[in-house]
C-alpha positions, 0 to 999 in steps of 0.5 A: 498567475503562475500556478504554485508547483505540489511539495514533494510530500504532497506529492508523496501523500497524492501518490499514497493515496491513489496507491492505496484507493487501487489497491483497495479496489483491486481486493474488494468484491461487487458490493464495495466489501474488502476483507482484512488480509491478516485477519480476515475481517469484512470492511466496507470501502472507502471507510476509515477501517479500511487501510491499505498496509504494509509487511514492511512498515512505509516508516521502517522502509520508505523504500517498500512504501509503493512495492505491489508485493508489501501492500495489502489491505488490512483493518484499522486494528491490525494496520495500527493497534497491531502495528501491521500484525507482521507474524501473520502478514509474512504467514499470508504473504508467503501463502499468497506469492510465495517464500521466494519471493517474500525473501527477495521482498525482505533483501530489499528492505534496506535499499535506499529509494529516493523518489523525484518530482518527475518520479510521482508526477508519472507515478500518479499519472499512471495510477489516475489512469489505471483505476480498477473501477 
């Protein structure tokens, strides 16, 4: 029996996901805690308060979607009932990596990205076998 091939949005999410677990682990203290990088609150990881979120919004700017420099974790009130808490996340942002770089992150926003099949193959192959833990 031949084995059905993922769509492309489920490989999109299957990469998403990965992303977003690596991410979350990369900011998360001993203890499995993570803190909020808009507001700073403490959250527990692999919990539904723990998210991963964007300057750029993913909706907004498929292109950023995967961009290590627009991905930080936030809570589930500023990553959804604030809509990414943008004003902050830029004032952080730029505290973290620099105006120069958030610029140059902002000159990218508009740039069209289109991902292949072979692209989140790779992308979440590499992301399996780079985990942080």
């Amino acid at each position: 029996m031949v084995k059905k091939k993922k769509s492309l949005s489920k490989l999109k999410e299957e990469a998403w996901s990965l992303f977003s677990a690596r991410l979350k682990e990369r900011y998360a203290d001993d203890e499995g805690n993570v803190r909020c990088f808009t507001c700073g609150a403490v959250m527990k990881l692999n919990t539904t308060n723990c998210q991963g979120g964007h300057y750029l919004s993913r909706g907004a700017y498929p292109g950023l979607m995967f961009h290590p420099d627009n991905s930080r974790v936030q809570c589930y009130r500023c990553n959804c009932h604030l809509h990414g808490n943008t004003v902050e996340f830029r004032i952080r942002l730029i505290e973290e990596i620099g105006l120069e770089r958030v610029e140059a992150l902002e000159a990218q926003r508009h740039v069209q990205v289109k991902l292949t099949r072979s692209d989140y193959e790779k992308m979440i192959e590499e992301l399996k076998n780079n985990s942080n833990t």
